[in-house]
N, C-alpha and C positions, 0 to 999 in steps of 0.2 A: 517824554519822561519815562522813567524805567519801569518797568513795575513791581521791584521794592520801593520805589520812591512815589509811586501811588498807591500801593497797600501801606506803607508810612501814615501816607498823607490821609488818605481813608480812617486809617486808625486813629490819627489824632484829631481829626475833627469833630469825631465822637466824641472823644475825650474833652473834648474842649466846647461842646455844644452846647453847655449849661452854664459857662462862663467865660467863652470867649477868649481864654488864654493863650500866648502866642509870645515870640522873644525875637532879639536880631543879634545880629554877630559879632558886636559889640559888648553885648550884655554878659552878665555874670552866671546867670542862672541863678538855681536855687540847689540846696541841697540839706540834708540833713545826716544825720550820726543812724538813720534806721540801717539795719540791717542788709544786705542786699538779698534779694529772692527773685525766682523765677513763677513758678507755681507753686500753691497753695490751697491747700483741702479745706474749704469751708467746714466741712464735719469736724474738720483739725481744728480750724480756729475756733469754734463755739469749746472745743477743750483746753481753750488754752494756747492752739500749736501743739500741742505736749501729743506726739503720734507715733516717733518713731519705733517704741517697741509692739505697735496696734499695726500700721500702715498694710490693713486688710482692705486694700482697693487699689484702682489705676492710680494714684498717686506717691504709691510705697517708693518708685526709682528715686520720687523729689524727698524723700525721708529715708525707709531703710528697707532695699530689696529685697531681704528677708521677709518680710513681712506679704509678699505674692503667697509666697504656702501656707499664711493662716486664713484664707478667703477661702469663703465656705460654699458660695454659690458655684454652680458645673459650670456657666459662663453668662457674661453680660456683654454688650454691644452698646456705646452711646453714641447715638447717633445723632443727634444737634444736643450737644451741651453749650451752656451759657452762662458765664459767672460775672456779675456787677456788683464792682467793690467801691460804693463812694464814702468820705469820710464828712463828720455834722457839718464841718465848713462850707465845703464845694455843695451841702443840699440848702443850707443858709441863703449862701451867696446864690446860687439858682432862682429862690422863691422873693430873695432881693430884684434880681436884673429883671424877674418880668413885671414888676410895678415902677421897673425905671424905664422912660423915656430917654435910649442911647443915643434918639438925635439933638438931644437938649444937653449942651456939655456940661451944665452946673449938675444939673441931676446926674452926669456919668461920676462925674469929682465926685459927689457925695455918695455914691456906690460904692467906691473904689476907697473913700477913706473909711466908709463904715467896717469895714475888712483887711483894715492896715494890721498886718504880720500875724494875720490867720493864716494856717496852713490849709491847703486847697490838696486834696486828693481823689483820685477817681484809677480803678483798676477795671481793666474788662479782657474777658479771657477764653476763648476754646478750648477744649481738648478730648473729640470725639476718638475712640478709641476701644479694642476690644480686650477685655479681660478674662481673665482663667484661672482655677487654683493652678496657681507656680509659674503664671505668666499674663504679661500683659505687651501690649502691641500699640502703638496710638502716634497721633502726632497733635503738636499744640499752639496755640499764637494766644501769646499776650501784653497784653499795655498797662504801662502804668503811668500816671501824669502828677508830678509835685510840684505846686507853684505856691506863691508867695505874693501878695501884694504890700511893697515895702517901701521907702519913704515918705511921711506925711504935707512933705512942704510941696515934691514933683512926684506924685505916684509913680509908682512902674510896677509892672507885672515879669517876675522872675520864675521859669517854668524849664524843669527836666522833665524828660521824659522820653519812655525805652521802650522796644516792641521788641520781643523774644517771638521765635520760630522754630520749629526745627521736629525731628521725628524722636521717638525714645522706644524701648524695646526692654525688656526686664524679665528678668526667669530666677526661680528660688525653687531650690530643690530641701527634704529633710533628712535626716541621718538622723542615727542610735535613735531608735524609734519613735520618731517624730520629735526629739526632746529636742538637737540642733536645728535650725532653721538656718541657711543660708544664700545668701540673693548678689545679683548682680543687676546693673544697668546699664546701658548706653545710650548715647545721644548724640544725634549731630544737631548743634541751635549758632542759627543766625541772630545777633543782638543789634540791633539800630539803635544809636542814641541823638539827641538834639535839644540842646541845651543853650536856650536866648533870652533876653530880657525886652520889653519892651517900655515905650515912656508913656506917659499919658494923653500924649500929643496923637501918638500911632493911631490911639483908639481913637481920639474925637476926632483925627483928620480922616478914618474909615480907612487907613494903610494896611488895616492887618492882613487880609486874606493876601496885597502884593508881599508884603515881606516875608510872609508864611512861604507860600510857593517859589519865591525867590530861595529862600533859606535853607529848603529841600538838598543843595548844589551841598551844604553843609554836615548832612550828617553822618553821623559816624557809624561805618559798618565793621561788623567783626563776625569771625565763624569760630566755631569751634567743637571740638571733639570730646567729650568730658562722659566719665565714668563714675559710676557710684556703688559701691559697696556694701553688704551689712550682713550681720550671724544676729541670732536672737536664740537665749539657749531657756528652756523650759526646764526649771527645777523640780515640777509636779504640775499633775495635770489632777489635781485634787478639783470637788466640785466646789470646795468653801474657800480653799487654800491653792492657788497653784502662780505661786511667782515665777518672773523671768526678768530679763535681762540681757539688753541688745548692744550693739555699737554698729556705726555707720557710719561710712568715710566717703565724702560727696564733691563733688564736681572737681575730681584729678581729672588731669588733659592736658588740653593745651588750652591758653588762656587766649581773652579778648582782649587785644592790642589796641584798637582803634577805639573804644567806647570802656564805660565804666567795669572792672572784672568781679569775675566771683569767685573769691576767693575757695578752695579746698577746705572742707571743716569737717571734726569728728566730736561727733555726738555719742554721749551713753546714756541710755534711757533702762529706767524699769518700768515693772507693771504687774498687774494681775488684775483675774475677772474673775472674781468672785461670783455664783448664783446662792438665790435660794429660792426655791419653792418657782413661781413664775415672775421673778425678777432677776434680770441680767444684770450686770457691770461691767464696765471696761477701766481702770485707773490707769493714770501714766506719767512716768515724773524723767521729763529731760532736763539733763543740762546740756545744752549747744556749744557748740565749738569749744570741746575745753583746752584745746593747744594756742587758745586765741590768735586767731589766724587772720580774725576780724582788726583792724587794725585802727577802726573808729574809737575804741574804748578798751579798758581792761575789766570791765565792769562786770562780776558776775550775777548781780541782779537782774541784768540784761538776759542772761542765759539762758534761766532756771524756766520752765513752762510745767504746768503742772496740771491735770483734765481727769474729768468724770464721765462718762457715756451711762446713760441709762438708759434700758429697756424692759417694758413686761409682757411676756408672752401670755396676752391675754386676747381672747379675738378679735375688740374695736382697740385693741394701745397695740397690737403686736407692728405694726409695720411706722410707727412712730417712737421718734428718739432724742431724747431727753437729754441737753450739754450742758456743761459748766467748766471752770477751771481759773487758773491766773493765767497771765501771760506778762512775763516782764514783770512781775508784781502787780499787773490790774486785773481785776474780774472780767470773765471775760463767758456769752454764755450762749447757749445755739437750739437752732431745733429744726428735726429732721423727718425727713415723710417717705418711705421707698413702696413705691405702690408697682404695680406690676412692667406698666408702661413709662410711668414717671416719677421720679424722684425730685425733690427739694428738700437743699439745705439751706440755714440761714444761720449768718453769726452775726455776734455784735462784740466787738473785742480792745482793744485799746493799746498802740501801738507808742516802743519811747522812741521817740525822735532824738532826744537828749545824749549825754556823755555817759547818763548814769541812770540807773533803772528809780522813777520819783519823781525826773527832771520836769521834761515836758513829754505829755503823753497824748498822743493823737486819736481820737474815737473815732472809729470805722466800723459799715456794716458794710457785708456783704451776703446775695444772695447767689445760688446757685440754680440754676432749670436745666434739667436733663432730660429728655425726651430718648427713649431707646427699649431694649428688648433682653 
């Protein structure tokens, strides 16, 4: 086997170690109206998402490269980063399967119906890499798995699911004294997809792991080249008062052929960080893709992401950070720890899956561990 198709297979069996998920080539899959994304800043989502006019860290190429020149520290190094992103269903279903007996197939049936057209999600992600004011350096692997356990008469288990790769590099430089901010990005990322359904038979005949590694012959590879963009202009750099306002043009290139694409989107974001005394602020109000390029919805309540970052420079709160925002129109809220060696962030956010920002909204946490220098 190749070793994309066992770093694949590696990765989804993580993915899938809490619930077993798996499909055949037959099957339909699963899919929903979210968004598509690659990586995503935990500090981002306790605000909402709402980052692009902030994107003060290694994550500005996935929002706006501009935002490399407003990072304040001389440099950082992450050297094992680790991000797990499950949502309430797939931790549900988990604390279901270990008081079921999977070799008693009534007890599997009654697992499998207690969970009929919950949505199952689980994300896990690297991305060690080294950071600078006006440059960042890094490479990244991530997964993400959505399944579905769906009809009530014959179960089956309906499962996408993507593993992104690839290196990224990004440089921002400032103009008219420090007010323009301007960035760039690039990337080269390998995308695997594998997208099968299974029946309920699979599971209680104990098929899954043959059809799994069988299915491997299956998946879908794509490479690609993709570029990202962005200016952030500073109207005042007042300490009460100092708005801005960015835009950001994200993954031009060339597209993935063989697996699910991501589409090219332009975002315009404001913001300002207001202080007073020893309390910080960061605000930030995006709208995503507004040439709607997303082709799942028209919907601009899907768009809008809106976020608070708080901080007080005070000597036990200074190195903890306080999140909040909407995201999609739900509350959405985080909290952050940057200690010398280590850092965690944690969000808890609420993702629409839906046509329309209201519809259906999926609850997700995720936490981040970063260990570096």
């Amino acid at each position: 086997m190749k070793t994309h198709k066992l770093f694949f297979l590696a990765v989804f069996t993580v993915l899938c170690a809490a619930s077993a998920f798996a499909d055949s080539a037959a099957g339909k899959g699963y899919t929903t109206r979210e968004y598509p994304w690659v990586m995503r800043s935990t500090a981002a989502l306790g605000m909402g998402n709402a980052y692009y006019t902030k994107s003060d860290s290694k994550y500005a190429p996935f929002y706006n490269p501009a935002g490399l020149a407003r990072i304040k520290k001389n440099w950082q190094f992450d050297l094992i980063p680790l991000a797990i992103g499950p949502n309430g269903h797939i931790i549900n279903f988990a604390k279901d399967a270990r008081s079921t007996d999977t070799s008693d197939n009534s007890e599997l049936a009654e697992l499998f119906k207690r969970h009929i057209g919950n949505e199952q999600f689980m994300s896990v992600a690297m991305y060690p890499g080294f950071t600078k004011k006006n440059f960042t350096l890094g490479i990244f692997a991530a997964s993400q798995l959505n399944a579905q356990v769906a009809n009530p008469v014959l179960p089956e288990v309906n499962a996408d699911a993507f593993a992104d790769m690839g290196a990224v590099i990004g440089y921002a430089h400032s103009f008219l004294e420090d007010k323009l901010q301007a960035g760039v990005a690039l990337r080269g990322q390998e995308r695997l997809g594998y997208r099968r359904s299974f029946l309920f038979s699979d599971f209680a005949n104990d098929e899954i792991s043959k059809i799994t590694e069988k299915g491997m012959d299956n998946i879908g590879r794509s490479f690609a080249v993709l570029i990202d963009v962005g200016v952030i202009y500073n109207f005042s750099f007042e300490e009460y008062f100092n708005p801005r306002v960015g835009l950001a043009v994200n993954n031009m290139g060339s597209r993935f052929t063989q697996t699910k694409d991501i589409p090219h989107s332009v975002t315009l974001s404001g913001g300002f960080s207001p202080s007073y005394s020893v309390i910080k602020t960061d605000v930030v109000l995006d709208i995503v893709d507004i040439t709607q390029r997303f082709h799942e919805d028209k919907d601009w309540g899907k768009r809008i992401n809106m976020g608070l970052e708080l901080n007080f420079d005070l000597p036990v709160l200074r190195n903890f950070f306080f999140r909040g925002g909407l995201h999609q129109g739900y509350p959405s809220w985080g909290l952050g720890l940057d200690a010398t060696f280590i850092r965690i962030d944690y969000a808890r956010y609420k993702e629409e899956l839906g046509a329309y920002a209201g519809q259906n909204s999926d609850t997700r946490h995720v936490i981040e561990l970063v260990i570096g220098f």
